[in-house]
C-alpha positions in Angstrom: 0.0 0.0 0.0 1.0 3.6 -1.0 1.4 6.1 1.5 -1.5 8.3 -0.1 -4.1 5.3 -0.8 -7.0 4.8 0.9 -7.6 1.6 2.5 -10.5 0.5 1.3 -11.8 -1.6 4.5 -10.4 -0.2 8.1 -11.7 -1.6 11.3 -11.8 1.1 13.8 -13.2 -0.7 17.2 -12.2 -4.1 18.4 -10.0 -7.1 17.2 -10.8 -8.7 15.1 -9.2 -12.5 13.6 -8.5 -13.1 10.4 -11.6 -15.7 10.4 -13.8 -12.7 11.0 -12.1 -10.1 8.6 -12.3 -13.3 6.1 -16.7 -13.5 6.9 -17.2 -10.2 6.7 -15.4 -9.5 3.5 -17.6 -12.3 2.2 -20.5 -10.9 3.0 -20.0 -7.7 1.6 -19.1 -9.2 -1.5 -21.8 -11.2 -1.6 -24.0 -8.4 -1.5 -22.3 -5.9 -3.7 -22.8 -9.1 -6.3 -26.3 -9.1 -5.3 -26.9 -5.8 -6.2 -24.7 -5.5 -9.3 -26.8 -8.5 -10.7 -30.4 -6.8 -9.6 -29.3 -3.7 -11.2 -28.5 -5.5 -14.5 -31.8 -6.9 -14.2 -29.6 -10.4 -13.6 -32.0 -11.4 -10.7 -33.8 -14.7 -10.3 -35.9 -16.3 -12.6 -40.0 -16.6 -11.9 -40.6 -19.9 -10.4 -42.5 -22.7 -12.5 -46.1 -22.5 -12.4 -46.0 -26.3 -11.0 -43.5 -24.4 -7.9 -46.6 -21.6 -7.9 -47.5 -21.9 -4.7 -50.7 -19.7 -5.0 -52.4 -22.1 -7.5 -53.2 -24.1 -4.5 -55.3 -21.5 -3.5 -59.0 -22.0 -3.9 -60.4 -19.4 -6.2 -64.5 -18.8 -5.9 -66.6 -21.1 -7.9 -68.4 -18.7 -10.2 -64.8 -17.1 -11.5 -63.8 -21.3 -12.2 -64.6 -23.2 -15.3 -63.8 -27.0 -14.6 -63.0 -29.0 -17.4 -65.6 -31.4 -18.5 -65.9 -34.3 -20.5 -63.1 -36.8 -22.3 -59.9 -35.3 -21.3 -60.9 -33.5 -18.1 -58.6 -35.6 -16.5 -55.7 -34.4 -18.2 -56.9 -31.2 -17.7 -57.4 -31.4 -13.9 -53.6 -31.7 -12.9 -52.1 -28.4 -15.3 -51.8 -25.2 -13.9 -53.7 -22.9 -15.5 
């Protein structure tokens, strides 16, 4: 380090191991990553309508059309 650089992490209270200067350098990195991949739009992908947990949820019976007839059966087990 140059005498008129910055450091760019200083701990200014306690002391620290290098096991703790290690974790918290990975957690801030793993954040900054976080938020450089959010920014880019990089963040994570919808879940599968089969993960979906709200299809489980009832809807009312007038706003549902069941399937009828021949292939109902195939039907009933698809998210919609």
């Amino acid at each position: 380090m140059t005498a008129d650089s910055k450091p760019f992490l200083q701990i200014v209270r306690g002391d620290p191991g290098p096991e703790e200067i290690a974790a918290l350098v990975a957690v801030l990195t793993a954040r900054a990553q976080a938020a450089a991949a959010a920014r880019d739009g990089g963040g994570p992908a919808r879940p599968s309508r089969w993960a979906d947990r709200s299809r489980l949820v009832r809807s009312t019976f007038a706003g549902e059309l069941r399937p009828r007839g021949a292939g109902a059966w195939r039907a009933s087990g698809l998210p919609r």
